[in-house]
C-alpha angles and dihedrals in degrees: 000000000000089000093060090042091064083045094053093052095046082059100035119123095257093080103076111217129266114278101220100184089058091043089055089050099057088048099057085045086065103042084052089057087052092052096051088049093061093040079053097059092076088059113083086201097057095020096099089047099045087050095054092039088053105042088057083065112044099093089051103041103070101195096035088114095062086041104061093028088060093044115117107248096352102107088052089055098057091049093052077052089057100040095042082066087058093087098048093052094066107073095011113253104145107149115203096254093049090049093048085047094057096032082060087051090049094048089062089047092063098044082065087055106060105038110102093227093056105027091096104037086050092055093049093057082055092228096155089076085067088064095051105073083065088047079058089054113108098170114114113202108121103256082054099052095040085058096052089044086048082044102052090033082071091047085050089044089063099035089052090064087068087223113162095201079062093053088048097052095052093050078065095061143048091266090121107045084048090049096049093053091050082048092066102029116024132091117287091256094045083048092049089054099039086054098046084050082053092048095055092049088054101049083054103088088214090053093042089045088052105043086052093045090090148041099225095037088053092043096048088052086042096045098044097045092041082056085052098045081052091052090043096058097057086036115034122207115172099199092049088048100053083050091057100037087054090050090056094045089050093049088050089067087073106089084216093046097050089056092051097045083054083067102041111018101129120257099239084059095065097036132058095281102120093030087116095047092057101029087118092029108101092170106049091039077055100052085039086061103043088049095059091040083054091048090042102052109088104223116176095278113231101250086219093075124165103332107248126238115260124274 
């Protein structure tokens, strides 16, 4: 009964219909608005205002990625957003303003990402390289840092859509090797999303094969994520922690890697260090478990292994 009370008022006579042609037209208002943002990107004058304008918008505007992409002239001037920061990475000289600016740029840039229209086309202009020389970037100050998290945040965009062609992209550049070092030195925030990119790397079988292929390639990842789990265990951070415990369980799929990870998975790992951590946590305890049982079962070992560095 009360139920259909608050329905009968929703519907009650006091609140007037919706005026749909008014609505259109403000839509269209808006759309107009939109239009005129992304004209105004040529321009250098109008250009800072037209990129904070538009990246409020791009989880409201569904279509705002085609339309930028198809724009005459709009996708070059995001770029010469991204390469007139170049001078001011080394030595490090980012001001605030000039970081917000570009992080506005690189906002934009991810919308086009991960929209599914513009995704390929946006790989194939191998945009993402633009992105790595702030990956490059150690300084930590905060512009910096916001400008590695924008920029990672690109790289995430592409790696959620599951898309191998995406995986397979990456394994062509420099993305792990600029992840691992974030993974160990970055904030906890720029870690999180380095190792997420990592992750989904891993869950691709083309990423996991590569990353196994080699001796030096498997004991980067191992050494990197056994110094996290180290710094994890005297500052917890639940998030981090589920990334990095999915990353082990996924390298224990590899038979090679599973015999090596018997030899140098961490011990807190295996204890009751993180039992606090994940004390709420049903799916990483989960994963945790299934890594040791993996680790545990005595299969017959592929007498490959890891293929050793040479003498």
């Amino acid at each position: 009964m009360h139920a259909l009370s608050i329905q009968q008022r929703l519907t009650s006579s006091n609140i007037p219909p919706a005026n749909q042609s008014t609505v259109a037209a403000l839509a269209q208002v808006e759309r107009e608005k939109i239009f005129q943002w992304i004209i105004e990107l040529a321009g250098p004058e109008t250009r800072e205002n037209a990129l904070l304008e538009l990246s409020k918008k791009r989880e409201t505007v569904q279509d705002l990625a085609p339309m930028l992409w198809n724009s005459f002239g709009t996708v070059a001037a995001l770029l010469q957003e991204i390469v007139n920061i170049y001078p001011y990475i080394n030595p490090p000289a980012l001001t605030a303003h000039q970081s917000n600016r570009v992080c506005n740029a690189l906002a934009l840039l991810q919308c086009v990402a991960s929209h599914p229209e513009t995704r390929s086309a946006f790989l194939q202009a191998h945009i993402p390289l633009f992105l790595y020389p702030f990956l490059h970037t150690v300084s930590k100050t905060r512009p910096f840092e916001y400008l590695r998290l924008t920029s990672l945040g690109v790289i995430g965009a592409l790696v959620k859509t599951d898309e191998p062609e995406v995986i397979n992209f990456l394994l062509t550049t420099e993305i792990i090797p600029l992840c691992l070092r974030i993974m160990e030195s970055g904030s906890e925030l720029s870690k999180t999303v380095a190792t997420f990119i990592l992750q989904k790397i891993l869950l691709d079988e083309t990423g996991l094969s590569y990353i196994c292929q080699t001796y030096e390639r498997f004991s980067h990842v191992a050494m990197i994520l056994c110094k996290m789990v180290m710094t994890l265990a005297k500052e917890p951070s639940a998030r981090l922690l589920k990334h990095v415990v999915r990353c082990y369980l996924r390298l224990s799929d590899n038979a090679r890697a599973r015999e090596a990870l018997r030899k140098c998975l961490p011990d807190q790992l295996k204890d009751n260090t993180f039992a606090p951590v994940l004390k709420d946590d049903t799916s990483t305890k989960r994963w945790l478990a299934q890594l040791i049982k993996n680790l545990t079962d005595t299969g017959v070992p592929d007498p490959r292994g890891i293929p050793l560095p040479p003498q």
